[in-house]
C-alpha positions in Angstrom: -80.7 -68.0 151.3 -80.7 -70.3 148.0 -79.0 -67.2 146.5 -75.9 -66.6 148.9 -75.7 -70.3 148.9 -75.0 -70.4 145.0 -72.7 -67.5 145.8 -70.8 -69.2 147.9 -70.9 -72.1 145.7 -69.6 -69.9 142.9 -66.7 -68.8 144.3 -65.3 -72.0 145.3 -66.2 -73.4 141.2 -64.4 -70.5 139.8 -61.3 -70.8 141.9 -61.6 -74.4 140.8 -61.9 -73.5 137.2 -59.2 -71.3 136.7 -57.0 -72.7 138.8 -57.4 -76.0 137.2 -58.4 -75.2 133.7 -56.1 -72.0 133.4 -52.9 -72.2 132.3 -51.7 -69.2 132.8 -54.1 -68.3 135.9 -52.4 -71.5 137.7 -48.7 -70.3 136.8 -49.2 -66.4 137.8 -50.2 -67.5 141.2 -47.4 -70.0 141.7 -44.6 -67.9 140.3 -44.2 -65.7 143.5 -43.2 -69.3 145.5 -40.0 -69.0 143.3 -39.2 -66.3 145.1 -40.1 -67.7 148.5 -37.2 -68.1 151.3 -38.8 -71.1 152.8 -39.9 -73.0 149.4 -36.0 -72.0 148.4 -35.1 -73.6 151.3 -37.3 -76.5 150.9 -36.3 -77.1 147.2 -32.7 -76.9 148.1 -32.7 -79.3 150.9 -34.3 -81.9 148.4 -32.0 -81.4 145.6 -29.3 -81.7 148.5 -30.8 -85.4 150.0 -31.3 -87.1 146.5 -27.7 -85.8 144.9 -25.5 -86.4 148.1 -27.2 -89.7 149.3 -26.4 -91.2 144.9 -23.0 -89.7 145.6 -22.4 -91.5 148.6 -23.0 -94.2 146.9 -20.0 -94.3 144.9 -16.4 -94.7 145.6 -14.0 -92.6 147.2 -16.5 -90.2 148.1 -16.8 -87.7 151.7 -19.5 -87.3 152.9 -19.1 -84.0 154.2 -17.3 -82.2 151.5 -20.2 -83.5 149.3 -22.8 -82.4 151.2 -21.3 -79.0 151.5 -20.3 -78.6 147.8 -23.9 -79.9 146.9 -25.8 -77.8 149.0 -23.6 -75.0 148.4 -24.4 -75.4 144.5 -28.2 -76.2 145.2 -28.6 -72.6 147.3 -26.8 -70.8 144.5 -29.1 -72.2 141.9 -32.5 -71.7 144.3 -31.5 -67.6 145.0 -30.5 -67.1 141.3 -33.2 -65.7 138.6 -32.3 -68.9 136.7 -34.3 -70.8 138.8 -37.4 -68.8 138.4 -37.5 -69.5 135.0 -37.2 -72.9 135.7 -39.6 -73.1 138.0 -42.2 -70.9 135.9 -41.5 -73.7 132.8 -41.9 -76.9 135.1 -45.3 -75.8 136.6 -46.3 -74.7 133.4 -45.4 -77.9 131.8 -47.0 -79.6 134.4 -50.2 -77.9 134.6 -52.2 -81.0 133.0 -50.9 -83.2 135.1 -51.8 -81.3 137.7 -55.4 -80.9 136.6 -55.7 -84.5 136.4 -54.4 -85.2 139.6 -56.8 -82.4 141.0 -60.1 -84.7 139.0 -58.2 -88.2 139.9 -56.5 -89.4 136.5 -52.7 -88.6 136.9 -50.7 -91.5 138.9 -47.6 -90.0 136.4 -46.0 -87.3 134.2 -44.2 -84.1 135.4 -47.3 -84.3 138.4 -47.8 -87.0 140.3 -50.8 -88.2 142.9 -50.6 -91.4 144.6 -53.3 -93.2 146.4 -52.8 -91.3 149.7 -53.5 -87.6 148.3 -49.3 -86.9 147.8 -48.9 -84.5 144.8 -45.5 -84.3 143.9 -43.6 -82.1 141.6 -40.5 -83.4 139.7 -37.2 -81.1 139.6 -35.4 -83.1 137.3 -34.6 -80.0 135.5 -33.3 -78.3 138.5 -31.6 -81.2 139.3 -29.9 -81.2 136.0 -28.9 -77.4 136.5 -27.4 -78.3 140.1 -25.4 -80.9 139.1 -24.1 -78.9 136.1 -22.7 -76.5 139.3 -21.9 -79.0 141.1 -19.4 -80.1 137.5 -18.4 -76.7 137.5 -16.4 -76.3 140.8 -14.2 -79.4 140.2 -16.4 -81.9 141.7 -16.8 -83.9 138.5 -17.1 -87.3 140.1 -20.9 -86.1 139.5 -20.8 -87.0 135.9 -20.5 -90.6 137.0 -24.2 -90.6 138.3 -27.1 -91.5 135.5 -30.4 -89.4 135.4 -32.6 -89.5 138.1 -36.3 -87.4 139.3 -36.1 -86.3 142.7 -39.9 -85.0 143.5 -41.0 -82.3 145.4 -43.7 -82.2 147.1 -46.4 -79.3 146.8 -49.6 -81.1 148.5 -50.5 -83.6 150.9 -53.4 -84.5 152.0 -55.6 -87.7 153.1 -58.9 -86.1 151.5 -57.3 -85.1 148.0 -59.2 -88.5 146.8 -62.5 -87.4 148.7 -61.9 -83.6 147.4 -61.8 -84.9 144.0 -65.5 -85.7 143.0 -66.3 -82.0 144.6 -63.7 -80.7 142.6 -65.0 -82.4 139.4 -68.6 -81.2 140.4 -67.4 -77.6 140.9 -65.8 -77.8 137.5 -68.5 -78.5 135.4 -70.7 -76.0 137.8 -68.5 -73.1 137.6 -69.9 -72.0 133.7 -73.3 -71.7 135.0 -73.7 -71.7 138.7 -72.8 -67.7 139.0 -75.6 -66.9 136.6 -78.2 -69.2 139.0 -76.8 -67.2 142.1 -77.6 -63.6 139.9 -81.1 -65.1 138.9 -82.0 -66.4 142.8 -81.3 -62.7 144.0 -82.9 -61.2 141.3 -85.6 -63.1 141.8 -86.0 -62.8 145.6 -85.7 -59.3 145.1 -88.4 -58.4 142.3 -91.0 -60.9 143.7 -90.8 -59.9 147.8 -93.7 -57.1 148.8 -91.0 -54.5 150.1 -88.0 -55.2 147.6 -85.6 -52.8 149.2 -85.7 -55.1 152.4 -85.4 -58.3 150.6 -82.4 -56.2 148.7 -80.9 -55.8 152.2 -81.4 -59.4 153.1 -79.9 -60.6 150.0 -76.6 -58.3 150.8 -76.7 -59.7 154.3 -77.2 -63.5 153.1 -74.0 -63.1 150.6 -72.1 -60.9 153.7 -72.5 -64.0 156.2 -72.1 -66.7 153.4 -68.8 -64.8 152.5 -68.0 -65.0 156.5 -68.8 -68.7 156.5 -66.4 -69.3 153.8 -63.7 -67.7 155.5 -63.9 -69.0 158.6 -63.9 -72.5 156.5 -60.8 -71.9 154.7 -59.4 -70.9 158.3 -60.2 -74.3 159.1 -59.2 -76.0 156.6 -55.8 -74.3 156.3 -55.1 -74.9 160.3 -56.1 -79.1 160.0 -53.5 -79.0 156.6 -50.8 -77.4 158.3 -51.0 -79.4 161.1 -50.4 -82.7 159.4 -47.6 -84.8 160.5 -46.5 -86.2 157.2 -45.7 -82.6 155.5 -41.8 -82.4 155.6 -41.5 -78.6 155.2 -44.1 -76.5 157.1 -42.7 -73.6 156.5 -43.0 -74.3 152.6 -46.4 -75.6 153.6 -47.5 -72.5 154.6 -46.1 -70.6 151.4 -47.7 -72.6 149.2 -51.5 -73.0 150.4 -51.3 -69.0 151.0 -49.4 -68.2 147.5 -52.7 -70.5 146.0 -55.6 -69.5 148.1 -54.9 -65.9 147.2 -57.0 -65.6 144.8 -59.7 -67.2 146.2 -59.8 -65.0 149.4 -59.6 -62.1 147.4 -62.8 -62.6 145.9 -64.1 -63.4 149.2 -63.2 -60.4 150.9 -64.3 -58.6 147.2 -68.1 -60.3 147.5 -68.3 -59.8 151.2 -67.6 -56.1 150.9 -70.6 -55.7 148.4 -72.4 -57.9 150.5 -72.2 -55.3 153.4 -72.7 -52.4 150.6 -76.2 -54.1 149.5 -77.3 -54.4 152.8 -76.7 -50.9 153.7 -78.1 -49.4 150.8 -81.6 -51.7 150.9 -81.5 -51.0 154.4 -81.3 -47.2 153.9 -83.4 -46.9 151.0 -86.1 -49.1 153.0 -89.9 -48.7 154.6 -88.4 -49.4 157.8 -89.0 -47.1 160.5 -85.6 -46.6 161.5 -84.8 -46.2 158.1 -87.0 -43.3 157.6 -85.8 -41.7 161.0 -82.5 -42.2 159.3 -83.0 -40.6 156.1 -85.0 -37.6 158.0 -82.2 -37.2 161.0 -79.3 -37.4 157.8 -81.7 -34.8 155.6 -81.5 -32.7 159.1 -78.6 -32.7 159.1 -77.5 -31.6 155.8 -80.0 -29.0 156.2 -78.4 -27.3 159.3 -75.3 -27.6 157.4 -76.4 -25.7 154.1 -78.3 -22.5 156.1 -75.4 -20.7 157.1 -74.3 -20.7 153.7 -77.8 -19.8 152.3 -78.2 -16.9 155.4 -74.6 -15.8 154.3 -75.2 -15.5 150.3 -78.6 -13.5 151.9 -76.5 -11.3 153.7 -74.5 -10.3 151.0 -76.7 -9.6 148.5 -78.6 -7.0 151.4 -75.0 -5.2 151.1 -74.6 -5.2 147.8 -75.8 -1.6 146.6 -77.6 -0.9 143.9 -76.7 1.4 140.8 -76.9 5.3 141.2 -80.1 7.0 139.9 
């Protein structure tokens, strides 16, 4: 039990790990949400509300044929491949921040994390590029308007603050807490008096563990998505899926060999449905194999034999 524990502990420290610590880990699993209809649509509804609402602000300005040109401009931009540069370069740039928002230190920079477990991304380079288009068909009164950051938002949450000290923990764990969870099953293993059943409870330890974590992240996904205060679900959704992907990979990847080590200890075990097992399965291949051996018999009865 100590051993699928670690397991499962291990998993959750190395998606920590390399999400947090890995560069380019952290912006090969966002780069698909580029791509994403609803985080396009998301992206380009904010770049809409912070460029239309300044507009408004100045003189001489409709609010409709504003809003139309700007959006118009902003869905260009969101569907073009120029964007998923931009947005590969921003979340790469902002990868520290983001790390130090994930252990608690970043209330600014590219990412930031206020005190109610808000992470926001800034799009001031996106914005730039938008209003550029926006230039570009004639609507120049946009020129008038002085720099400004509109954020969006990529994580909400009212336990990020809690989350933090775990993450922190799981962190520092993730270096050395795999090779505990090797040593526990090796261990329970090589010093239990019938090791191919303590191989199979081992398997089925890390199999349920794996289950366990699943049904968690379930969980966990349905409470997040679920919260009031997230302004696009729909993005929501994109972006805990596009992140957790890894992580459920190599849940579904240990959970599998769970099931395999079970079966094989199992099979391989004193038991005495095991040995019915192994007899009925030798049967078996042995019924299977004499019409071949009764046919090479045959033939080598008809096979004359040389002339004297």
């Amino acid at each position: 039990m100590t051993g699928a524990l670690s397991t499962a502990a291990s998993v959750l420290a190395l998606f920590v790990h390399t999400q947090v610590n890995d560069t380019d880990s952290y912006v090969d699993t966002v780069a698909p949400l580029a791509s994403d209809p609803a985080v396009q649509s998301a992206v380009a509804d904010r770049l809409t509300e912070e460029l239309t609402r300044r507009l408004d602000g100045l003189p001489q300005i409709l609010t409709g044929p504003t809003e139309s040109v700007v959006r118009e401009a902003a869905l260009a931009l969101v569907s073009s491949d120029q964007f998923a540069t931009l947005w590969t370069e921003a979340n790469r740039g902002a990868h520290a921040q983001l790390a130090a928002a994930v252990t608690g230190q970043a209330t600014d920079g590219i990412v930031r994390a206020d005190e109610y477990g808000t992470v926001t991304l800034s799009l001031e380079p996106v914005m730039t590029e938008v209003r550029t288009r926006v230039s570009d068909r004639g609507f120049t009164v946009v020129d008038r308007l002085p720099a400004f950051d509109p954020q969006f938002e990529i994580l909400q949450s009212d336990e990020l603050v809690a989350a933090q000290r775990y993450s922190n923990a799981l962190d520092r764990a993730a270096l050395w807490l795999p090779w505990v969870a090797a040593l526990c099953a090796v261990i329970a293993v090589a010093s239990a008096p019938k090791r191919m059943r303590a191989l199979s409870l081992v398997g089925l330890a890390t199999a349920v563990a794996m289950i366990a974590l699943l049904v968690a992240l379930t969980v966990v996904r349905r409470v997040y998505l679920h919260n009031q205060d997230i302004v696009s679900p729909d993005a929501a959704v994109a972006v805990f899926d596009t992140v957790a992907t890894s992580l459920v990979s190599s849940i579904r990847i240990l959970l599998a060999c769970g099931v395999a080590v079970a079966v094989l200890g199992y099979v391989a075990g004193g038991s005495r449905s095991a040995t019915s097992m192994r007899k009925a399965i030798s049967q078996q291949f042995g019924r299977e194999s004499e019409p071949e051996v009764r046919a090479e018999v045959s033939t080598r009865r008809e096979v004359p034999g040389p002339r004297r």
